[in-house]
N, C-alpha and C positions, 0 to 999 in steps of 0.2 A: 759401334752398334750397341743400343743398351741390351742386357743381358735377359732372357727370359725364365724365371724362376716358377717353380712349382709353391705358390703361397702357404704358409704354416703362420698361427699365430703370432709368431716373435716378428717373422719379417712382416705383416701387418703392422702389429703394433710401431716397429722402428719406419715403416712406409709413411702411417701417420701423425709418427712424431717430425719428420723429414716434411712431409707436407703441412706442418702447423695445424691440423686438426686435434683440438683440444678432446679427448675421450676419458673413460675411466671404466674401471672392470668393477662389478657390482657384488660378485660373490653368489647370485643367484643362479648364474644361467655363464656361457661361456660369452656372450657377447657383449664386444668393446662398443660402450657406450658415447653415443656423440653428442659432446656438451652443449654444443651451438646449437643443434636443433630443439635438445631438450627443453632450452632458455624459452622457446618462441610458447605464446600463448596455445593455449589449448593441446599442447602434445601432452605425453601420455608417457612415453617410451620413443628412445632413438638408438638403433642399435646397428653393427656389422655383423654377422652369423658368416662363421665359418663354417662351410657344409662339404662333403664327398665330391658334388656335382659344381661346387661353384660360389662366389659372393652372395651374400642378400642382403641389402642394407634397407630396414624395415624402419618404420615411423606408424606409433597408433596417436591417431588426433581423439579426444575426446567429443560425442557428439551428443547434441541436445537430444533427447528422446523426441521432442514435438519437432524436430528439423530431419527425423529417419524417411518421411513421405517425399516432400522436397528433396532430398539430398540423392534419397535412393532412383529417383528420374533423372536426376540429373548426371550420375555414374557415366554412363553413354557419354555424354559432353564434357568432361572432366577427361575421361579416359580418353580421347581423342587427341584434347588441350593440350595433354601432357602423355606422348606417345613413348618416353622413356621410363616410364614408371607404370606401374601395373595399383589400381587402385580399385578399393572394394570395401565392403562392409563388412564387420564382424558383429553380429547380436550376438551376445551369450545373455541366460535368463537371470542370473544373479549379477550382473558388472554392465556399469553404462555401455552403449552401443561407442562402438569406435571406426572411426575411417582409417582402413589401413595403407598405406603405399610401400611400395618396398620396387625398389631397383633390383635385378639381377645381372650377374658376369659369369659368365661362364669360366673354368679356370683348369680343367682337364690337359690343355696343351699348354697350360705357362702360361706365366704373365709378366710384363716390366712394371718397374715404379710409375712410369709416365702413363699407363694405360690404367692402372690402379686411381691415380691422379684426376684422372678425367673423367671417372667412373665415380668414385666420390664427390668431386666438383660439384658435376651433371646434375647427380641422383639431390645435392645438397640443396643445390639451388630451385631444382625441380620443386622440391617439398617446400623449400622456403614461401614458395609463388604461389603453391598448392594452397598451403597453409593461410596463409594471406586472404585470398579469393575465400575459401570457408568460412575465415571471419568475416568479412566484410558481408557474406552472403546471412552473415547468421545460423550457420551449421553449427558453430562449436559454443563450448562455454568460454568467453572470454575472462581472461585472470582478476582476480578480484570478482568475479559474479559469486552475491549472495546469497545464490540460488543454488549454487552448486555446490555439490554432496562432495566433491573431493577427488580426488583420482585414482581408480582403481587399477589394481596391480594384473589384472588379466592379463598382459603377455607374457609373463613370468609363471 
């Protein structure tokens, strides 16, 4: 029977190396950063946050400003589409609008590797497909657009 542990940083990090999730630690913030999401067009930040209450494994996509009207109707249908992920808009006045998604796990009672696993998986794939659909819809700035000012550090 696999063992259920009370998760800390270290056994994260050795969970995600055991799972071949590539990440890396940024020096800004505590959270192990996930290289494979960050690769995908238009993200922004891809992170695990360790918290008191539980996992959150967050993703900010960067969003066109002229795509906040369309996008923000469309919230309700997205967040339906994708019933494991909690998805929502961040405006702040000084930094591009960003669509946020983030997975949560609960982790008060312990956790296994293999639940950790599926959680990560879920949440990866979730955003990959998310991500995906935004582009195609024209929500984000796709890489290489000449248009685009850059990426700002707002989750940080």
């Amino acid at each position: 029977m696999p063992s259920i542990e009370k998760p800390d940083r270290p056994l994260l990090e050795r969970w995600l190396k055991e799972t071949r999730v590539d990440f890396e630690l940024c020096g800004q913030c505590e959270g192990l950063h996930v290289r494979a999401l960050q690769a995908l067009d238009g993200v922004v930040d891809s992170r695990i946050m360790l918290e008191h209450y539980g996992l959150v494994f967050s993703t900010g996509l960067e969003v066109r400003p002229m795509a906040l009207l369309p996008l923000s109707a469309d919230l309700t249908r997205l967040n339906m589409d994708f019933p494991t992920l909690k998805i929502f808009l961040d405006v702040v006045d000084d930094a591009t609008p960003q669509l946020v998604i983030a997975g949560f796990l609960p982790t008060s009672a312990g956790l296994t590797r293999d639940q950790f696993t599926a959680f990560v998986v879920m949440t990866m794939e979730g955003t990959r497909q998310l991500a995906e659909e935004c582009l195609r819809l024209d929500y984000l700035f796709p890489e290489g657009d000449p248009g685009r000012a850059g990426p700002t550090t707002a989750l940080h």
